[in-house]
Structure formats: structure tokens, C-alpha cells
C-alpha positions in Angstrom: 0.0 0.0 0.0 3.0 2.0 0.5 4.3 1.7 -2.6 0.9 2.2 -4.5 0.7 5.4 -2.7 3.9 6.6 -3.5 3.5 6.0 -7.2 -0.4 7.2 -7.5 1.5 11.0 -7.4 2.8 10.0 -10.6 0.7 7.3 -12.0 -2.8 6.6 -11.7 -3.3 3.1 -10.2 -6.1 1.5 -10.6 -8.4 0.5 -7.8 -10.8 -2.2 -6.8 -13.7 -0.3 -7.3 -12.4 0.9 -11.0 -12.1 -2.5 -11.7 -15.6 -3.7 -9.9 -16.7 -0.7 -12.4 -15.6 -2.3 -15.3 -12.9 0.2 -16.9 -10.3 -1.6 -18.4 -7.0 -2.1 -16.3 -3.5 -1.4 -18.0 -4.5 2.3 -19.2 -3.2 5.2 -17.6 -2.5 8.8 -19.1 -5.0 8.8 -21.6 -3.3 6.5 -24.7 -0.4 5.7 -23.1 0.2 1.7 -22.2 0.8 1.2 -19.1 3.3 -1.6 -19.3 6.0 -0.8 -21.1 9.0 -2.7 -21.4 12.7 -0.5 -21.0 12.5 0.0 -25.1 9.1 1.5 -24.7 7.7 -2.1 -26.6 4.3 -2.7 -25.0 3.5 -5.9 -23.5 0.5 -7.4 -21.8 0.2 -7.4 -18.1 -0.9 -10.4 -16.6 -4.1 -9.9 -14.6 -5.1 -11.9 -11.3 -8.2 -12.9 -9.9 -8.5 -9.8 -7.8 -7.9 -7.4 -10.6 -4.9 -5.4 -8.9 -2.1 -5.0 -10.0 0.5 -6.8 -8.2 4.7 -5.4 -7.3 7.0 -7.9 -6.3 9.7 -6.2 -4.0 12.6 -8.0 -5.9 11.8 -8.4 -9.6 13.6 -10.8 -11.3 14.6 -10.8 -14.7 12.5 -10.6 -17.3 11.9 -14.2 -19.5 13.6 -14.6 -23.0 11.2 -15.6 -25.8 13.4 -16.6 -28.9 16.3 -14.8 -27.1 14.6 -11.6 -27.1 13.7 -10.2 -23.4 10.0 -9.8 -22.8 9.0 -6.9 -20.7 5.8 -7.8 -18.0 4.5 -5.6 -15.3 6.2 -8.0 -12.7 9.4 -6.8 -14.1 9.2 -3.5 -13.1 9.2 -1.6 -10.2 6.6 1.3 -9.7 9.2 4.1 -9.6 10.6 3.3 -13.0 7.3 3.8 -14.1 8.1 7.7 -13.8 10.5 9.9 -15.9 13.8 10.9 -13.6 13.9 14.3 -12.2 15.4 16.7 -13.4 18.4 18.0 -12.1 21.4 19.9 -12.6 23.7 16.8 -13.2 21.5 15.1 -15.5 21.1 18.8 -17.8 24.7 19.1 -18.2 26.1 17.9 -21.5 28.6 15.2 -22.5 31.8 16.1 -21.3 33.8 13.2 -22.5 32.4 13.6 -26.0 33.5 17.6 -26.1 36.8 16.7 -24.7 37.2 14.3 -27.6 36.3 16.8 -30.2 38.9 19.5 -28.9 41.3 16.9 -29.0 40.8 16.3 -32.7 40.4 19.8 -33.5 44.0 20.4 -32.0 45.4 17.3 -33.0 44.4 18.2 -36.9 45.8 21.5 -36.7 49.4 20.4 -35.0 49.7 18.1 -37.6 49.5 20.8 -40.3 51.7 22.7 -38.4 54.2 20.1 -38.5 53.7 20.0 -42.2 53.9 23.5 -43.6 57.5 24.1 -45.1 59.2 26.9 -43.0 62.7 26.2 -44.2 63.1 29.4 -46.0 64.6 28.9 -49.9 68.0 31.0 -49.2 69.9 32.1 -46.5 69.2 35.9 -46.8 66.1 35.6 -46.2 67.1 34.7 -42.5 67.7 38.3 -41.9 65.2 40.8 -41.8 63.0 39.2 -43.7 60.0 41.4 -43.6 62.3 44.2 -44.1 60.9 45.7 -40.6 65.0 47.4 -39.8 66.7 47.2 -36.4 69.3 49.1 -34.8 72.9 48.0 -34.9 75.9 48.3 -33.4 75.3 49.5 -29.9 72.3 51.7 -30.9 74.5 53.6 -33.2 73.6 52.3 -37.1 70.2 51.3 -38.4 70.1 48.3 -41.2 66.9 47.6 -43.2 66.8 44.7 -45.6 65.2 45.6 -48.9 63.9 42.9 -52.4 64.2 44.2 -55.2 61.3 44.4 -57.1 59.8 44.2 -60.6 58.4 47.6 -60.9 61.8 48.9 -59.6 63.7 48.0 -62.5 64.8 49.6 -65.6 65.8 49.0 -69.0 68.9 47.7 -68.0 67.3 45.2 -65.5 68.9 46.6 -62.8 67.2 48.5 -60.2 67.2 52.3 -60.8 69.3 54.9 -59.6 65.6 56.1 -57.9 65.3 53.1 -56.3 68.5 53.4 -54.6 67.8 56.9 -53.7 64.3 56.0 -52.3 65.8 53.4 -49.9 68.5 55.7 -48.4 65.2 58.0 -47.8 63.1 54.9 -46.1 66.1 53.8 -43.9 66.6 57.4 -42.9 62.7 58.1 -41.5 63.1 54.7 -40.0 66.5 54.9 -38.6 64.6 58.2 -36.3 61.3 56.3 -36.1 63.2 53.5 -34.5 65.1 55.5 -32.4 62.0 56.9 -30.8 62.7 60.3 -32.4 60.1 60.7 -34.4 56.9 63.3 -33.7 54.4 64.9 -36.4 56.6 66.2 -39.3 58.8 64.2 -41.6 61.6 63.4 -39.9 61.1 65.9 -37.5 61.9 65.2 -33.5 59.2 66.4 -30.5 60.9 69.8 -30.5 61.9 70.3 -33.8 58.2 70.1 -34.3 57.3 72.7 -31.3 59.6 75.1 -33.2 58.0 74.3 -36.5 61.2 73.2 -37.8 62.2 70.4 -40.5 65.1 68.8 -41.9 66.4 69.7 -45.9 69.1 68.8 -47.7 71.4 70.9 -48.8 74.2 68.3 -50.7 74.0 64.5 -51.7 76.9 62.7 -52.8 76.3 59.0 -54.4 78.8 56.5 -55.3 77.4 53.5 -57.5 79.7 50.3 -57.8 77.2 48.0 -58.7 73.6 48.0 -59.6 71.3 45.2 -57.8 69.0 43.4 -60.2 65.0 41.7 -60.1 64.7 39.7 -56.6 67.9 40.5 -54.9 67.7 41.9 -51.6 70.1 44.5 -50.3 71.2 45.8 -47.0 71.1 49.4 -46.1 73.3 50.5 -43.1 72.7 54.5 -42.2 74.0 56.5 -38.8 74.9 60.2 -38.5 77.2 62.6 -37.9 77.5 66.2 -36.7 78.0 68.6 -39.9 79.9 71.8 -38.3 77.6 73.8 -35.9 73.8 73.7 -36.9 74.0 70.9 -39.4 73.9 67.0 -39.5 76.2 64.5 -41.9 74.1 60.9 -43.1 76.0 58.5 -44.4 74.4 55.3 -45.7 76.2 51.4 -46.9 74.2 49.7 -49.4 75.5 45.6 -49.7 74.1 43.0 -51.4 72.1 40.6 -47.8 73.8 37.3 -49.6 77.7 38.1 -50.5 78.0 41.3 -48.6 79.2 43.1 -51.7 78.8 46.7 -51.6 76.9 48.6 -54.4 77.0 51.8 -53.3 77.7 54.6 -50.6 76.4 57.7 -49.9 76.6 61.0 -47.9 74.1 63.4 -47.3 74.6 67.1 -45.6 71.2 68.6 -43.6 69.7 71.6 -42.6 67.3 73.1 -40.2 64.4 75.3 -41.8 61.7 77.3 -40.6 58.3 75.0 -42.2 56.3 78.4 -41.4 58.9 81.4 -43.1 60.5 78.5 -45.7 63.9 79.8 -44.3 66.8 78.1 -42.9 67.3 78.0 -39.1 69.8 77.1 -36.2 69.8 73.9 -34.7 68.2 74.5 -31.1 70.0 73.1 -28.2 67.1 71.4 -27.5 66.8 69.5 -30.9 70.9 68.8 -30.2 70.3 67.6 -26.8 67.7 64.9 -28.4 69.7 63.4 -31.2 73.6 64.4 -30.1 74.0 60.9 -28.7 73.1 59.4 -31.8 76.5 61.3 -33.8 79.3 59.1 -34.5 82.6 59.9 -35.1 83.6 58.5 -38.0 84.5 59.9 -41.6 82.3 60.3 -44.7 81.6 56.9 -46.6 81.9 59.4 -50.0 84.9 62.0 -50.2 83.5 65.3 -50.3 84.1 66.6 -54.3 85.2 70.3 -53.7 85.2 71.1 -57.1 83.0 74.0 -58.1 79.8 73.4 -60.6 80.6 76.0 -63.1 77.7 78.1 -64.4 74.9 76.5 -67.2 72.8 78.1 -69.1 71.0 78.0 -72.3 74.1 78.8 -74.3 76.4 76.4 -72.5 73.8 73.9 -72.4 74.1 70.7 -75.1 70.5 69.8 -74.1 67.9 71.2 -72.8 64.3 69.6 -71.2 61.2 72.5 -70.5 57.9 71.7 -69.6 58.5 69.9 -66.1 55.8 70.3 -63.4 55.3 68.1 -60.3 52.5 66.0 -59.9 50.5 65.6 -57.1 52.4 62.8 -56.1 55.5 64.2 -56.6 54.8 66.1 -52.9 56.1 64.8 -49.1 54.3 65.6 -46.2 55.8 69.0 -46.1 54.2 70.1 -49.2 57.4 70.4 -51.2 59.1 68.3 -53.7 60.4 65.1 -52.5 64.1 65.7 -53.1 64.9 62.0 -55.1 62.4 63.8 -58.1 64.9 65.9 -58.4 67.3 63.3 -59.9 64.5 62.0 -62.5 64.0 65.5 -63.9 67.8 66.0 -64.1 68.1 62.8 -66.2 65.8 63.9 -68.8 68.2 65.6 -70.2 70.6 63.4 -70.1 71.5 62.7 -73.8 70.5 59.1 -75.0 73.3 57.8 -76.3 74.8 58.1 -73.0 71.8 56.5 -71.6 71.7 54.1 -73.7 75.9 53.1 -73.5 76.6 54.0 -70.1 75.7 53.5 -66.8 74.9 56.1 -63.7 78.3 55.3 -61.8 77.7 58.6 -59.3 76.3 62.1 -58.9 76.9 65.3 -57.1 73.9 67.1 -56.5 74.1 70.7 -54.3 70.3 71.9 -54.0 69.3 75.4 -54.0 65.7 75.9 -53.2 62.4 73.6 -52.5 60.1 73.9 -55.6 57.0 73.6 -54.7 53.5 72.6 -56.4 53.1 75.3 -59.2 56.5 75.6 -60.7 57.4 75.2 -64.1 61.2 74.0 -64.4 63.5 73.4 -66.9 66.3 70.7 -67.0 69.8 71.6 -68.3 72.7 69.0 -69.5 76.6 69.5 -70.5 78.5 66.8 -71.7 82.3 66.7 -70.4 85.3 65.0 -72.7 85.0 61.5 -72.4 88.8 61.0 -69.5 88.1 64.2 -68.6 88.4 66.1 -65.7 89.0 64.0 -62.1 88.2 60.6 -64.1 90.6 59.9 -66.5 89.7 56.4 -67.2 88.7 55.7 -71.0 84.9 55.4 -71.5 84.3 57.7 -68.6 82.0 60.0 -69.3 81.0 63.4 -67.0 78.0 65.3 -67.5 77.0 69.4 -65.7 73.7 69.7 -65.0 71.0 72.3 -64.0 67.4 72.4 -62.3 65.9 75.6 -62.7 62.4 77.5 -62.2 61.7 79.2 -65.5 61.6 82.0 -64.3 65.9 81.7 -63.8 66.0 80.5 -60.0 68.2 77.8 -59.7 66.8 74.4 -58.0 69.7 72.0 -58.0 73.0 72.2 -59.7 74.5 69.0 -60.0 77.7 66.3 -61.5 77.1 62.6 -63.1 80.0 60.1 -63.9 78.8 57.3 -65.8 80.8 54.2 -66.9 80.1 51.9 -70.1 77.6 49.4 -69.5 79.1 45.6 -69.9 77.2 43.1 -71.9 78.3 40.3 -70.2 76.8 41.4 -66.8 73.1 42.5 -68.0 73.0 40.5 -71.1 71.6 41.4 -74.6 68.9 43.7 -74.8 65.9 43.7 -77.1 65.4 40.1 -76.4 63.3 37.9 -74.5 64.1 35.8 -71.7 63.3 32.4 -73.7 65.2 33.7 -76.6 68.6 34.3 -74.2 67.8 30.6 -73.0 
């Protein structure tokens, strides 16, 4: 009696008098049978004399018919006739079955891991290879790795003499980037930039051994220098990352000027304090060439370029034109048999004034004896140049040296790779 009470909460147990009544025993719930075996099969309940239905305290196991288990009412106790609570335990989910699926998930993954390739195809690529730059040498040089690339070759396929200049400019913003030097302006330091002051060149001097070709990647090496009393000296060391060869070497004298007035300034004590520990003491990479540009004009001048205006592009962050332009408007007049025979082998270039977005210049070129002058090596060729505003005001005055070109060392031109094969 016990036991029927404690299950009529959950199940409605038939009583004597139901039966007496005449209502069919075995249903409770509506449609649902009420002897169901543990795989919900139904099966009959076997009915006694007295109509109730009887609970043994210790059910035994259920017969086999064929093999198969047959469920009866005798085989089950009242409580499992009721669905288990419900409680936190049983509402979590299968633990053991997440676990294993992490475990794949990682698994998977290592083993891709373990097969991606990371060897890198040659050894310069061990060394900077993302071309991010550190500093050197107890703080005092920054190096910057740089790859050639397809757009920065020429005719010659070799990389351009713009290309070069355009890395000594990268490595030279980076070298005071890195250095924690770096505020608003281009180049500028924290109080350069409270004075509104920024850096200009005033004289370049490049030294070309060797040109680096399509995929190579080179090694730029910059520091600097104190240049007399309000100017700075930058030297820079371009090898090739694989050999170590060096293809070329350059110096570079800067000034202070006013970004407000356009006019050039003293180097504060301030600005001196913040990069005077940075100076080196060591000589210029390029001997300084003393030698005085003589005067060009349109009568002295073999060939002569008008016409030139910067582009949009052609202007830095401090509205002016970026000084390596210079060098491509300076080479349009070279003369093309000289272009076209010889190679840039180095320049001297003293600049002037800025130009800035509206001018109109001209380019002037005069062609030195070939051994002339401070190269007297046969083939040598020297060239005077002039940048100038049409208007007369000089921009940049400048010197070229250029060498033959050798066919064995860029190959035959006109043709196509297949066809050299």
C-alpha cells in the first residue's frame, strides 16, 4: 500500500472499485500503455483474480522468448514507471564527447603545423625578412633589408638609380622612427616640431659600384654625424644581404628650416640635446668633391628639357618636392646615347631651393670629354647639370660620372628571356 501510494503522485493506479466498475486495467495517461518494457515495446500485463495489480519487492529478470527479453508488469518496479527528475547533473552535456572533439580539433591543426615548409629557400632571407630594420651596433647604425622588385627596374634590368635613392630615404625616416625620435613632421623630432622646424638637404653625394637586379635583396646600413655647428652629416652602406658586396655609398649634408617662413634656421640646443647621442665619429663613406659646378645656361647647355611640373604625387608631407624627383628631372636631359651606353656610376647634387607645387622647371645637361676632368679612365663619361624654375631660380646644380655598361653582366637587350635561354 505503500508503494501504490507513493507511485499514484505520478501514475494513476487502478483501484478495486475501477475494476468492480468495469474500466479496463493497463491504461493510464489517456493513450499511453501502461506496461512498457525498458525500449518502450508494449506488453500485456498479466491480470489476477482480484484485478490489482500486483509489485513484487525484488523483480527478477525478465523471460527470454526466442532470445529476445519480454517486458511484463512484474518486471518492473513502480518508480521506474516515472520519468527521472530533473536535475542539474543530469542537464549538463557530454563532457567526455566535447573533450574528444577539442582533442581532434587540436590534433588536426598540429599536424598541419608540423607540415607547412618553414625552411626558407635562401639564406638571406634569415635576416630581416620582412624588411621591418633594427638598430645596430650599440644603438649607433640602423640596417633595413630591402627585395628588389619588378616595378623597380629599368631598362637595364637593374634596379634604378631612384630606387636606390628611395631606400637611403626609407632607412633614414626609419632609422629616427626606430630611435623613438620621431613626432608629427617628416623626420622631424618632438621639439623640432614645437619650433616648426624640419630637416632639408642641402648636398648628396652618391657613389654607384654595382647596380642590384630583379629579386635581390640588399642591406642598407645609415647613422649620423654632426655637420659643423647647426648641421647633421648621413651617411648610408648599401651591400648586397647574400655576399656582402657593396653597391653603393652615400653622404648626405642637412639643414634646419623654418616650415612656417620656408627659411633656414639654427639647430636649437634642444633638438641637439635629443639626437647628439646618436652622432658618430667617423669619416664620410663618400669624399667630399670640392670642385665647383661652373655656371649653365641656355648657351652652354648641349640639351635642354622645358615643360616639367610636379605632380601631385611628386609632394612629401611637407608640401614640397620630394628631393629623389629631383634626380629623375635631371636625367631627362641626359642625352641618349649616353643612356643608352653607359651607366649612372655617381652624382653630385648641391640643391638650391624647394620647388613647390606650381612651378614650371627646366632641365639643363653638358656633356664633359669622355677622361676628362678628375676621371681619366677611358669610356668615362661626365655630365653638368641644371634644375631651374623658368623664371631663372636655380633648384639644384649637379655632377654625373657614368661608366660603359658591360654586356656580359646585364646581357643582350631587345630580347626575351626564352630567346637568351
Amino acid at each position: 500500500m505503500v508503494a501504490t501510494a507513493a507511485t499514484s503522485v505520478f501514475l494513476q493506479v487502478p483501484s478495486p472499485a475501477s475494476d468492480s466498475a468495469g474500466k479496463t486495467p493497463g491504461k493510464a495517461f489517456g493513450n499511453v500503455p501502461a506496461s512498457i518494457d525498458a525500449r518502450g515495446s508494449n506488453a500485456k500485463s498479466k491480470s489476477t483474480s482480484s484485478g490489482r495489480l500486483q509489485v513484487k519487492a525484488n523483480a527478477q529478470a525478465p523471460p527470454k522468448v526466442n532470445g529476445t527479453k519480454v517486458g511484463s508488469m512484474e518486471s518492473l518496479k513502480t518508480e521506474d514507471m516515472s520519468p527521472p527528475p530533473r536535475t542539474f547533473i543530469n542537464q549538463l552535456p557530454d563532457w567526455s564527447m566535447l573533450l574528444a572533439a577539442i582533442t581532434t580539433i587540436f590534433l588536426a591543426a598540429e599536424k598541419q603545423w608540423m607540415m607547412l615548409d618553414w625552411k626558407p629557400k635562401r639564406s638571406d632571407m634569415l635576416v630581416d625578412p620582412f624588411g621591418l630594420g633594427q638598430i645596430v651596433q650599440g644603438g649607433f647604425v640602423f640596417r633595413q633589408n630591402f627585395s628588389i622588385r619588378s616595378y623597380e627596374i629599368g631598362a637595364d634590368r637593374t634596379a634604378s638609380v631612384e630606387t636606390l635613392m628611395n631606400h637611403l630615404q626609407e632607412t633614414a625616416l626609419n632609422h629616427v622612427k626606430n630611435a623613438g625620435l620621431l613626432a608629427d613632421g617628416f623626420g622631424s623630432t618632438p621639439e623640432m616640431c614645437k619650433r616648426n622646424l624640419i630637416w632639408v638637404v642641402s648636398k648628396m653625394q652618391v657613389a654607384v659600384d654595382s647596380y642590384p637586379t630583379w629579386g635581390d635583396v640588399v642591406q642598407v646600413d645609415t647613422w649620423v654625424a654632426a655637420s659643423g655647428k647647426n648641421g647633421m652629416r648621413r651617411d648610408w652602406l648599401v651591400r648586397d644581404s647574400n655576399t656582402g658586396e657593396i653597391l653603393t655609398r652615400a653622404t648626405s649634408l642637412w639643414v634646419m628650416m623654418n616650415k612656417e617662413t620656408r627659411k633656414l634656421s639654427k639647430m636649437p640646443d634642444e633638438v641637439r640635446g635629443e639626437i647628439g647621442s646618436y652622432f658618430v665619429d667617423s669619416p664620410p663613406l663618400v669624399d667630399d668633391d670640392s670642385r665647383k659646378l661652373p655656371k649653365l645656361d641656355e648657351k652652354t647647355a648641349e640639351n635642354i628639357h622645358t615643360g616639367l611640373t610636379p605632380r601631385w604625387s611628386d609632394l612629401d608631407v611637407n608640401q614640397h618636392v620630394n628631393n629623389v624627383k629631383y634626380v629623375g628631372w635631371i636625367l631627362e636631359s641626359a642625352p641618349l646615347e649616353i643612356l643608352e651606353t653607359h651607366e649612372l656610376a655617381g652624382m653630385t647634387l648641391e640643391y638650391r631651393r624647394e620647388c613647390m607645387r606650381d612651378s614650371v622647371l627646366q632641365s639643363l645637361t653638358s656633356i664633359v670629354e669622355e677622361g676628362s676632368g678628375e676621371s681619366s679612365h677611358p669610356g668615362i663619361v661626365e655630365c653638368q647639370h641644371l634644375l631651374r624654375l623658368e623664371g631663372g631660380g636655380e633648384i639644384v646644380k649637379g655632377r654625373t660620372k657614368w661608366r660603359p655598361k658591360f654586356v656580359d653582366k646585364i646581357g643582350s637587350f631587345g630580347q626575351l628571356p626564352h630567346e637568351n635561354a
